[in-house]
C-alpha positions as a Markdown table, in Angstrom:
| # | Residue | x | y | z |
|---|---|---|---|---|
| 1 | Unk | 8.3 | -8.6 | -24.5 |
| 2 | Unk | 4.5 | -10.2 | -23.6 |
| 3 | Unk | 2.7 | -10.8 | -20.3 |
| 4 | Unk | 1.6 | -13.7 | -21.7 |
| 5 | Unk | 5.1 | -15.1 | -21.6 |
| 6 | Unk | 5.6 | -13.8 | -17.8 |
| 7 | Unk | 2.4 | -15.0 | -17.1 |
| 8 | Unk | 3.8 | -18.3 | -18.2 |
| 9 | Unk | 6.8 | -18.3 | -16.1 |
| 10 | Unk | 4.9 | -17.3 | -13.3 |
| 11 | Unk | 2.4 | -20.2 | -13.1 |
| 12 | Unk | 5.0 | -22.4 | -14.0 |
| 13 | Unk | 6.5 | -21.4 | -10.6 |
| 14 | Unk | 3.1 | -22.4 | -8.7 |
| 15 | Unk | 2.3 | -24.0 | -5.2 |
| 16 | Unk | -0.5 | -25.7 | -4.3 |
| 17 | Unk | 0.2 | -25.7 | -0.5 |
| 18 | Unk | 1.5 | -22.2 | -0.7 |
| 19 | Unk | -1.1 | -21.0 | -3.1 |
| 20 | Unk | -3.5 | -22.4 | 0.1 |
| 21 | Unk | -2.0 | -20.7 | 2.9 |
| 22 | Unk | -1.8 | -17.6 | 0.6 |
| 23 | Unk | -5.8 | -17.4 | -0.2 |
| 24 | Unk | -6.0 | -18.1 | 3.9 |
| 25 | Unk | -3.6 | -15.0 | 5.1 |
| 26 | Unk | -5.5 | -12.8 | 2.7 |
| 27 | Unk | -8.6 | -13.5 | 3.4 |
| 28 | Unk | -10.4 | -14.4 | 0.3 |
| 29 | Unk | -13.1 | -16.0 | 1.3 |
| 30 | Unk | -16.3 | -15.1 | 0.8 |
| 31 | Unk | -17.1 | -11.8 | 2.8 |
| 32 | Unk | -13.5 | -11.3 | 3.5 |
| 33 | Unk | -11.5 | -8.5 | 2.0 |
| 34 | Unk | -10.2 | -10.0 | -0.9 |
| 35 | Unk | -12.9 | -12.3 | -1.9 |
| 36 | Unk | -12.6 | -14.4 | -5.3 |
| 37 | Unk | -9.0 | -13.4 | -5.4 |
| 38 | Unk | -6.6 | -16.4 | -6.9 |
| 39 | Unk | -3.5 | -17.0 | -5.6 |
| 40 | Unk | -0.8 | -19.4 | -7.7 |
| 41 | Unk | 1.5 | -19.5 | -4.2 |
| 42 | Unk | 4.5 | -18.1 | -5.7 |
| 43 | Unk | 7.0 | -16.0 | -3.2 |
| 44 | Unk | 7.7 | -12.6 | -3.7 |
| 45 | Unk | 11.6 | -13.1 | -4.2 |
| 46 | Unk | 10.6 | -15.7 | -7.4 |
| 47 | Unk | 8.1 | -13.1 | -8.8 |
| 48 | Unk | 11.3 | -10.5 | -8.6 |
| 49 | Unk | 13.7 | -12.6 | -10.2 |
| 50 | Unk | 11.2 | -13.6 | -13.1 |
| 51 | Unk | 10.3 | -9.6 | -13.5 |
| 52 | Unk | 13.9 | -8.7 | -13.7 |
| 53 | Unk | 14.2 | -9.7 | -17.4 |
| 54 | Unk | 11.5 | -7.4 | -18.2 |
| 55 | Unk | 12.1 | -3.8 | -16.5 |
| 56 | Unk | 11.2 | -2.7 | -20.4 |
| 57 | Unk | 8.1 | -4.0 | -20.5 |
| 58 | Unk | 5.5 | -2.0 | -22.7 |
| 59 | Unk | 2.5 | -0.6 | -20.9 |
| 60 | Unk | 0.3 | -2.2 | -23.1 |
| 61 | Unk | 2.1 | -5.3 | -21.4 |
| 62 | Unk | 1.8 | -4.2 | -18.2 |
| 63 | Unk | -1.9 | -3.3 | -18.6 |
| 64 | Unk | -2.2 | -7.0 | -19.4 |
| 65 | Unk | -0.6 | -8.6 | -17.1 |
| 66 | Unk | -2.2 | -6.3 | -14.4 |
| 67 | Unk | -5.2 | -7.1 | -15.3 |
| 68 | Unk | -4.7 | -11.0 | -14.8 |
| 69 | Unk | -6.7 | -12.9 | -12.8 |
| 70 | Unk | -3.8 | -13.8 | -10.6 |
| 71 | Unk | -2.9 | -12.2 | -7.8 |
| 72 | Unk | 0.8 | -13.0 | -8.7 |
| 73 | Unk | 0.4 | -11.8 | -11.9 |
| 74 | Unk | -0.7 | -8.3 | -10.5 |
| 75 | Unk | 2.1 | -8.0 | -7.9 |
| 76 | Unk | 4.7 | -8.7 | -10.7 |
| 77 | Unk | 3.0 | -5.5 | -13.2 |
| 78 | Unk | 3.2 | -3.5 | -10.2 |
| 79 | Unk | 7.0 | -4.5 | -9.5 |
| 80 | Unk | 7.6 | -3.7 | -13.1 |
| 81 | Unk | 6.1 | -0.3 | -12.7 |
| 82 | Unk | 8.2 | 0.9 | -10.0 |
| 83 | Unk | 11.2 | -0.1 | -11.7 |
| 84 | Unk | 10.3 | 1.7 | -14.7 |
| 85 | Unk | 9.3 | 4.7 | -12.7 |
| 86 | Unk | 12.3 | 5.1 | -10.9 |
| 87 | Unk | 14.3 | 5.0 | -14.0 |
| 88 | Unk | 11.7 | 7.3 | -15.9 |
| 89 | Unk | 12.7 | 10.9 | -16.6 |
| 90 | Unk | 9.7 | 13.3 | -15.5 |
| 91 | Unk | 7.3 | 12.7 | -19.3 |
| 92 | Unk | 7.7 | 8.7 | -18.8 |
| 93 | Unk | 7.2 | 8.9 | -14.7 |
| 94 | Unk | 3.8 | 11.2 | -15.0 |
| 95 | Unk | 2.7 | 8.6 | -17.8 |
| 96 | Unk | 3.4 | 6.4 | -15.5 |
| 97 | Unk | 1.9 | 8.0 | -12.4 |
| 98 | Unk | -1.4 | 8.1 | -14.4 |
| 99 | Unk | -1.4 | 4.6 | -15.5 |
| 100 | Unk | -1.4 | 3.1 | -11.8 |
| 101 | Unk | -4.5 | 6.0 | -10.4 |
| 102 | Unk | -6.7 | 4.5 | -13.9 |
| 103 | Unk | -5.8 | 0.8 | -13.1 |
| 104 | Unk | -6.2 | 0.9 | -9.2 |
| 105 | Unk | -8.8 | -1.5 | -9.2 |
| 106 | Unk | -6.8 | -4.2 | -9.9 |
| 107 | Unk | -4.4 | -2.8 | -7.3 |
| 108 | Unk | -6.7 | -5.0 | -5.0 |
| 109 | Unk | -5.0 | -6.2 | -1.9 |
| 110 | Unk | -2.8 | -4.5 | 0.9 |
| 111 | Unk | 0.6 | -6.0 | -0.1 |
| 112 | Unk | -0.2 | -4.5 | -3.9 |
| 113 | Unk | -1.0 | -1.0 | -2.7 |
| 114 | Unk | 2.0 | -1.2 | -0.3 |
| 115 | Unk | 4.5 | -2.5 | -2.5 |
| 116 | Unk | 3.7 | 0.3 | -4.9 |
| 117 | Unk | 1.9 | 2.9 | -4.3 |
| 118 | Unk | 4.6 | 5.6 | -1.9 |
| 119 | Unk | 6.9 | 4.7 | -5.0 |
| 120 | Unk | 4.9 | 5.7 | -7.4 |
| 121 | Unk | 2.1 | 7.7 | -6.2 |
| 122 | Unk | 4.3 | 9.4 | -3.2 |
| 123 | Unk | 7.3 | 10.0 | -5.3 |
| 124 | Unk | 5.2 | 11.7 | -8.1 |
| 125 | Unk | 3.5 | 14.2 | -5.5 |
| 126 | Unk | 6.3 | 14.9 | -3.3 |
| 127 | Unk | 6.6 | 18.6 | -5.0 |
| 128 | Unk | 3.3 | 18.7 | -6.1 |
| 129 | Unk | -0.2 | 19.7 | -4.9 |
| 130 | Unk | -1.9 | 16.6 | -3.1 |
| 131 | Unk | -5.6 | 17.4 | -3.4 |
| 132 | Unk | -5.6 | 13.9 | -5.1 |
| 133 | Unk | -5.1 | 12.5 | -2.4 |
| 134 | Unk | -8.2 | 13.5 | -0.2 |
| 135 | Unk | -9.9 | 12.4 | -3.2 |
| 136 | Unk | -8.7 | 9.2 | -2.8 |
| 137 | Unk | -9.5 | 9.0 | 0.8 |
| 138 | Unk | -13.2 | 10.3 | 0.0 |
| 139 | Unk | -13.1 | 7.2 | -2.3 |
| 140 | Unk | -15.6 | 4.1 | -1.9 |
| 141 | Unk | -13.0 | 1.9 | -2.7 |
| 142 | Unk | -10.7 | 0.7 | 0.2 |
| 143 | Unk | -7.9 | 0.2 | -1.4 |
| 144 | Unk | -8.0 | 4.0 | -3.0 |
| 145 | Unk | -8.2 | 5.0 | 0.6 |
| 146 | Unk | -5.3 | 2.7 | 1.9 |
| 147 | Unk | -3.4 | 3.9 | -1.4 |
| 148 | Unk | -3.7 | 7.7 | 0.1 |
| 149 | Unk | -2.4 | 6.7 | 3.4 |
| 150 | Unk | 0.4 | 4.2 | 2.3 |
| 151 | Unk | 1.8 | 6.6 | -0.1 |
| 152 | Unk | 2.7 | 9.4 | 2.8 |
| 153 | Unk | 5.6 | 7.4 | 3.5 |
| 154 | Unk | 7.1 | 9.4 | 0.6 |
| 155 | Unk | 6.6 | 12.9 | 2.4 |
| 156 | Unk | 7.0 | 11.4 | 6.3 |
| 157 | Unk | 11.0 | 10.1 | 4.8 |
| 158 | Unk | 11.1 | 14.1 | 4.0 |
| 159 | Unk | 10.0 | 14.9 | 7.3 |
| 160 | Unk | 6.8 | 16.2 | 6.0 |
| 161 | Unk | 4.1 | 15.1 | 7.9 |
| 162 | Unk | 1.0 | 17.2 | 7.7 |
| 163 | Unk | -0.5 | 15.1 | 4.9 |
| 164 | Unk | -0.4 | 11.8 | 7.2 |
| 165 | Unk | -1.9 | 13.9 | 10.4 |
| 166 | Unk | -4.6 | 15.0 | 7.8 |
| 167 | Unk | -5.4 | 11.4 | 6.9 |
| 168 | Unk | -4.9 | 9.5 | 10.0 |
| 169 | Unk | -8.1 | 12.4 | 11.6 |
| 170 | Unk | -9.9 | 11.7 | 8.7 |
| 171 | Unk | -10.0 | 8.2 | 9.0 |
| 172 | Unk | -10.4 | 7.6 | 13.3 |
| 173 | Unk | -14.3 | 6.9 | 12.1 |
| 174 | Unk | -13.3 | 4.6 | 9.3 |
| 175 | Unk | -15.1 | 1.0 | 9.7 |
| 176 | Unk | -12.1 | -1.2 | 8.5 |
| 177 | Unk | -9.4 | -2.6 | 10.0 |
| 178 | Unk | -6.8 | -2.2 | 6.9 |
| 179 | Unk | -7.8 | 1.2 | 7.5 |
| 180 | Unk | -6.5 | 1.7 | 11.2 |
| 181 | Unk | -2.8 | -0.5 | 10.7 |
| 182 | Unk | -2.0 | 2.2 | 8.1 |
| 183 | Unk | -3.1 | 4.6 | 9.7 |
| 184 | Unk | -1.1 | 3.7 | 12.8 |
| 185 | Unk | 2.2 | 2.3 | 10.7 |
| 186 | Unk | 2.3 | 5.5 | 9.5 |
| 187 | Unk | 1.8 | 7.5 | 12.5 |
| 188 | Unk | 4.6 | 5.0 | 13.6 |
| 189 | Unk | 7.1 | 5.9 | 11.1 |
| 190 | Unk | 6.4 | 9.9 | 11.5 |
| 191 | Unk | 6.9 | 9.5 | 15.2 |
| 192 | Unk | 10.3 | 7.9 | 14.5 |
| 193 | Unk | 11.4 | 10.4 | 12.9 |
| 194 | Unk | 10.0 | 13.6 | 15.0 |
| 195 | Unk | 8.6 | 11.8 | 18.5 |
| 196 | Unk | 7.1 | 15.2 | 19.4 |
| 197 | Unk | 5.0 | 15.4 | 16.4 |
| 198 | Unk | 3.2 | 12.1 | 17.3 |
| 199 | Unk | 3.3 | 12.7 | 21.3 |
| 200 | Unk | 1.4 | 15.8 | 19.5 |
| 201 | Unk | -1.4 | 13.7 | 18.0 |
| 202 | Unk | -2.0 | 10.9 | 20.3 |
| 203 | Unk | -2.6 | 13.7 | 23.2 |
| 204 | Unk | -5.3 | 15.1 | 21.2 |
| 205 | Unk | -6.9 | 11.7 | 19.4 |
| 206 | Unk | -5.5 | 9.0 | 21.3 |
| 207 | Unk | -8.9 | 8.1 | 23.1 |
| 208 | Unk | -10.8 | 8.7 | 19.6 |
| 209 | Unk | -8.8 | 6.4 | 18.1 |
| 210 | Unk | -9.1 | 2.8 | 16.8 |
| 211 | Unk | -7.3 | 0.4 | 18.8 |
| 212 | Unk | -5.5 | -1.2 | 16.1 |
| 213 | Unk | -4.1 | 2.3 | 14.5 |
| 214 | Unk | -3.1 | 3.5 | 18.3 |
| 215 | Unk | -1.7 | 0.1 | 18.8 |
| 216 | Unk | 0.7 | 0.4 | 15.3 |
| 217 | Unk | 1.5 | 4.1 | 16.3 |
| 218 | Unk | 2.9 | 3.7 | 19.3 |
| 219 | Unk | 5.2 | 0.6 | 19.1 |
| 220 | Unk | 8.2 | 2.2 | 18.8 |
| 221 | Unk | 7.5 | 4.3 | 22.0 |
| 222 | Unk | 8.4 | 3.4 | 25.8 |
| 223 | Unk | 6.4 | 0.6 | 28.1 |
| 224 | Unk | 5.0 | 3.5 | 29.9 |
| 225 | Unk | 4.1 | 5.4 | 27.2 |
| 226 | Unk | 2.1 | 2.6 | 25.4 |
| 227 | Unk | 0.3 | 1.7 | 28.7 |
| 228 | Unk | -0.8 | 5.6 | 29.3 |
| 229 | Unk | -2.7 | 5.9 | 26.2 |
| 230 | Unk | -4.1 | 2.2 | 25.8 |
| 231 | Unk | -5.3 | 3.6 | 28.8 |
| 232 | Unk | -6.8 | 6.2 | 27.4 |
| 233 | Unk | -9.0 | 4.1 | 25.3 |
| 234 | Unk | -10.9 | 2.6 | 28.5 |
Protein backbone atom coordinates (compact mmCIF):
# COMPACT_ATOMS: atom_id res chain seq x y z
CA UNK A 1 0.00 0.00 0.00
CA UNK A 2 1.60 3.78 -1.19
CA UNK A 3 0.27 7.29 -1.01
CA UNK A 4 1.64 7.77 -4.04
CA UNK A 5 -0.89 5.41 -5.57
CA UNK A 6 -3.89 7.17 -3.63
CA UNK A 7 -2.53 10.26 -4.47
CA UNK A 8 -2.96 9.02 -7.96
CA UNK A 9 -6.56 8.03 -7.67
CA UNK A 10 -7.31 11.04 -6.10
CA UNK A 11 -6.16 13.61 -8.68
CA UNK A 12 -7.41 11.45 -11.22
CA UNK A 13 -10.86 12.29 -9.63
CA UNK A 14 -10.19 16.18 -10.00
CA UNK A 15 -12.55 19.28 -10.86
CA UNK A 16 -11.59 22.24 -12.17
CA UNK A 17 -14.99 24.05 -11.44
CA UNK A 18 -15.24 22.36 -8.13
CA UNK A 19 -11.61 22.66 -7.35
CA UNK A 20 -12.59 26.67 -7.94
CA UNK A 21 -15.50 27.02 -5.77
CA UNK A 22 -13.51 24.92 -3.18
CA UNK A 23 -10.30 27.46 -2.98
CA UNK A 24 -13.35 30.30 -2.85
CA UNK A 25 -15.36 28.68 0.34
CA UNK A 26 -12.12 28.24 2.15
CA UNK A 27 -10.65 31.15 1.74
CA UNK A 28 -7.35 30.77 0.29
CA UNK A 29 -6.53 33.65 -0.99
CA UNK A 30 -3.94 35.72 -0.02
CA UNK A 31 -4.57 37.05 3.65
CA UNK A 32 -7.32 34.61 4.15
CA UNK A 33 -7.15 31.62 6.46
CA UNK A 34 -6.04 29.13 4.38
CA UNK A 35 -3.73 30.91 2.06
CA UNK A 36 -1.72 28.97 -0.76
CA UNK A 37 -3.76 25.93 0.08
CA UNK A 38 -4.58 23.68 -3.30
CA UNK A 39 -7.63 22.30 -3.77
CA UNK A 40 -8.10 19.27 -6.69
CA UNK A 41 -12.23 19.71 -6.23
CA UNK A 42 -12.86 16.29 -5.25
CA UNK A 43 -16.10 15.52 -2.81
CA UNK A 44 -15.73 14.18 0.35
CA UNK A 45 -18.00 10.99 -0.48
CA UNK A 46 -15.26 10.19 -3.60
CA UNK A 47 -12.27 10.73 -1.14
CA UNK A 48 -14.11 8.02 1.20
CA UNK A 49 -14.76 5.55 -1.27
CA UNK A 50 -11.07 5.83 -2.71
CA UNK A 51 -9.65 5.55 1.18
CA UNK A 52 -11.77 2.52 1.81
CA UNK A 53 -9.32 0.14 0.10
CA UNK A 54 -6.66 1.28 2.31
CA UNK A 55 -7.81 1.31 6.14
CA UNK A 56 -4.25 -0.64 6.49
CA UNK A 57 -2.34 1.90 5.36
CA UNK A 58 1.22 2.18 6.94
CA UNK A 59 2.09 5.37 8.89
CA UNK A 60 4.89 5.91 6.93
CA UNK A 61 2.12 6.13 4.22
CA UNK A 62 0.01 8.18 5.97
CA UNK A 63 2.82 10.55 6.92
CA UNK A 64 3.19 10.97 3.14
CA UNK A 65 0.20 11.46 1.91
CA UNK A 66 -0.50 13.95 4.79
CA UNK A 67 2.01 15.86 4.00
CA UNK A 68 0.79 16.35 0.29
CA UNK A 69 0.32 19.49 -1.04
CA UNK A 70 -3.30 18.79 -1.66
CA UNK A 71 -5.72 19.60 0.43
CA UNK A 72 -7.62 16.39 -0.71
CA UNK A 73 -4.78 14.46 -0.13
CA UNK A 74 -4.64 15.60 3.57
CA UNK A 75 -8.40 15.03 4.24
CA UNK A 76 -8.11 11.43 2.85
CA UNK A 77 -4.76 10.60 5.56
CA UNK A 78 -6.82 11.93 8.18
CA UNK A 79 -9.93 9.71 7.16
CA UNK A 80 -7.55 6.83 7.17
CA UNK A 81 -6.42 7.71 10.61
CA UNK A 82 -9.63 7.57 12.25
CA UNK A 83 -10.47 4.41 10.79
CA UNK A 84 -7.37 2.94 11.95
CA UNK A 85 -7.86 4.38 15.40
CA UNK A 86 -11.15 3.15 16.00
CA UNK A 87 -10.03 -0.27 15.19
CA UNK A 88 -6.70 0.19 17.16
CA UNK A 89 -6.36 -1.72 20.49
CA UNK A 90 -5.00 0.90 23.19
CA UNK A 91 -0.61 0.49 21.93
CA UNK A 92 -1.75 1.18 18.16
CA UNK A 93 -4.47 4.03 19.15
CA UNK A 94 -1.80 6.03 21.54
CA UNK A 95 0.76 5.58 18.49
CA UNK A 96 -1.77 6.84 16.73
CA UNK A 97 -2.88 9.71 18.97
CA UNK A 98 0.68 10.90 18.92
CA UNK A 99 1.14 10.77 15.19
CA UNK A 100 -1.89 13.39 14.56
CA UNK A 101 -0.50 16.17 17.74
CA UNK A 102 3.32 15.83 15.69
CA UNK A 103 1.69 16.36 12.18
CA UNK A 104 -1.03 19.03 13.17
CA UNK A 105 0.43 21.47 10.87
CA UNK A 106 -0.71 19.92 8.07
CA UNK A 107 -4.05 19.51 9.76
CA UNK A 108 -4.55 23.07 8.26
CA UNK A 109 -8.19 23.90 7.56
CA UNK A 110 -11.46 23.62 9.73
CA UNK A 111 -13.01 20.70 7.91
CA UNK A 112 -9.55 18.70 8.63
CA UNK A 113 -9.46 19.41 12.29
CA UNK A 114 -13.24 18.69 12.46
CA UNK A 115 -13.35 15.64 10.67
CA UNK A 116 -10.67 14.30 12.89
CA UNK A 117 -9.65 15.64 15.69
CA UNK A 118 -12.89 14.61 18.68
CA UNK A 119 -12.18 11.03 17.01
CA UNK A 120 -8.91 10.91 17.61
CA UNK A 121 -7.76 13.49 19.93
CA UNK A 122 -11.23 13.37 22.12
CA UNK A 123 -11.48 9.62 22.16
CA UNK A 124 -7.85 9.19 23.34
CA UNK A 125 -8.39 11.78 26.43
CA UNK A 126 -11.78 10.86 27.43
CA UNK A 127 -10.23 8.89 30.61
CA UNK A 128 -7.24 10.71 30.69
CA UNK A 129 -5.79 13.96 32.08
CA UNK A 130 -6.46 16.91 29.54
CA UNK A 131 -3.69 19.44 30.40
CA UNK A 132 -2.87 18.96 26.60
CA UNK A 133 -5.35 20.53 25.82
CA UNK A 134 -4.91 24.06 27.36
CA UNK A 135 -1.66 23.68 25.79
CA UNK A 136 -3.21 23.54 22.69
CA UNK A 137 -5.41 26.45 23.21
CA UNK A 138 -2.27 28.52 24.50
CA UNK A 139 -0.92 27.53 21.05
CA UNK A 140 0.02 30.25 18.24
CA UNK A 141 -1.36 28.13 15.77
CA UNK A 142 -5.16 28.40 15.02
CA UNK A 143 -5.85 25.31 14.09
CA UNK A 144 -4.11 23.77 17.51
CA UNK A 145 -6.52 26.00 19.19
CA UNK A 146 -9.65 25.00 17.12
CA UNK A 147 -8.32 21.33 17.47
CA UNK A 148 -8.78 21.81 21.57
CA UNK A 149 -12.21 22.99 21.20
CA UNK A 150 -13.54 20.62 18.35
CA UNK A 151 -12.31 17.70 20.17
CA UNK A 152 -14.77 18.34 23.43
CA UNK A 153 -17.38 16.94 21.47
CA UNK A 154 -15.96 13.61 22.73
CA UNK A 155 -16.49 14.56 26.54
CA UNK A 156 -19.93 16.87 25.92
CA UNK A 157 -21.44 13.15 24.13
CA UNK A 158 -20.46 11.87 27.86
CA UNK A 159 -22.12 14.66 29.40
CA UNK A 160 -18.98 16.03 30.57
CA UNK A 161 -18.73 19.51 29.92
CA UNK A 162 -16.36 21.36 32.15
CA UNK A 163 -13.52 21.15 29.56
CA UNK A 164 -15.76 23.00 26.86
CA UNK A 165 -16.92 25.82 29.56
CA UNK A 166 -13.07 26.13 30.28
CA UNK A 167 -12.34 26.74 26.64
CA UNK A 168 -15.26 28.64 25.35
CA UNK A 169 -14.03 31.59 28.73
CA UNK A 170 -10.72 31.27 27.51
CA UNK A 171 -11.32 32.07 24.10
CA UNK A 172 -14.42 35.13 24.47
CA UNK A 173 -11.11 37.51 23.69
CA UNK A 174 -9.85 35.37 20.80
CA UNK A 175 -9.49 37.60 17.48
CA UNK A 176 -10.78 35.00 14.99
CA UNK A 177 -13.80 34.11 13.75
CA UNK A 178 -13.10 30.07 13.36
CA UNK A 179 -12.48 30.62 16.88
CA UNK A 180 -16.03 31.92 18.03
CA UNK A 181 -18.29 29.13 15.64
CA UNK A 182 -16.60 26.48 17.66
CA UNK A 183 -16.77 27.84 20.45
CA UNK A 184 -20.55 28.41 20.08
CA UNK A 185 -21.25 24.85 18.09
CA UNK A 186 -19.97 23.49 20.97
CA UNK A 187 -21.73 25.37 23.55
CA UNK A 188 -24.64 24.42 21.18
CA UNK A 189 -24.21 20.73 21.44
CA UNK A 190 -23.61 20.89 25.50
CA UNK A 191 -26.71 22.86 25.86
CA UNK A 192 -28.62 20.11 23.93
CA UNK A 193 -27.82 17.88 26.04
CA UNK A 194 -28.12 19.68 29.63
CA UNK A 195 -30.07 23.18 28.70
CA UNK A 196 -29.36 24.40 32.23
CA UNK A 197 -25.75 24.10 31.91
CA UNK A 198 -25.58 26.56 29.00
CA UNK A 199 -28.70 28.88 30.38
CA UNK A 200 -25.68 28.71 33.14
CA UNK A 201 -23.01 30.28 30.96
CA UNK A 202 -24.70 32.60 28.72
CA UNK A 203 -26.16 34.43 32.05
CA UNK A 204 -22.70 34.99 33.13
CA UNK A 205 -20.76 35.66 29.51
CA UNK A 206 -23.40 36.22 27.22
CA UNK A 207 -22.68 40.13 26.90
CA UNK A 208 -18.76 39.30 26.78
CA UNK A 209 -19.19 37.16 24.15
CA UNK A 210 -18.48 37.20 20.43
CA UNK A 211 -21.47 37.44 18.41
CA UNK A 212 -20.79 34.70 16.21
CA UNK A 213 -20.03 32.05 19.15
CA UNK A 214 -23.40 33.42 21.08
CA UNK A 215 -25.13 33.23 17.84
CA UNK A 216 -23.97 29.22 17.27
CA UNK A 217 -24.72 28.59 21.08
CA UNK A 218 -27.96 29.42 21.20
CA UNK A 219 -29.65 28.09 18.02
CA UNK A 220 -31.21 25.39 19.39
CA UNK A 221 -32.88 27.52 22.10
CA UNK A 222 -36.49 29.38 21.92
CA UNK A 223 -37.26 32.81 19.81
CA UNK A 224 -37.37 34.51 23.02
CA UNK A 225 -34.45 33.19 24.43
CA UNK A 226 -32.20 34.01 21.41
CA UNK A 227 -33.64 37.65 21.30
CA UNK A 228 -32.94 38.18 25.29
CA UNK A 229 -29.29 37.67 24.97
CA UNK A 230 -28.54 39.13 21.37
CA UNK A 231 -29.85 41.68 23.47
CA UNK A 232 -27.49 41.48 25.73
CA UNK A 233 -24.79 42.17 23.34
CA UNK A 234 -26.15 45.87 22.61
Amino acid sequence: MKAKTIKQQIVASSNKDKAQILSSFFQTKEGQYAHGDVFLGVSVPQIREIVALYKKLPLEEVYKLLHSKFHECRFAALIILVNQFEKANIAEREIIFNFYLSNTQKINNWDLVDVSCHKIVGSWLIDKDRTLLYELAKSDWLWDQRIAIVSTIAFIRNNDFEDILTLSEFFLTHPHHLIHKACGWMLREAGKRDKATLINFLNKFAPQMPRVMLRYSIEKLSDEERKSYLRALK
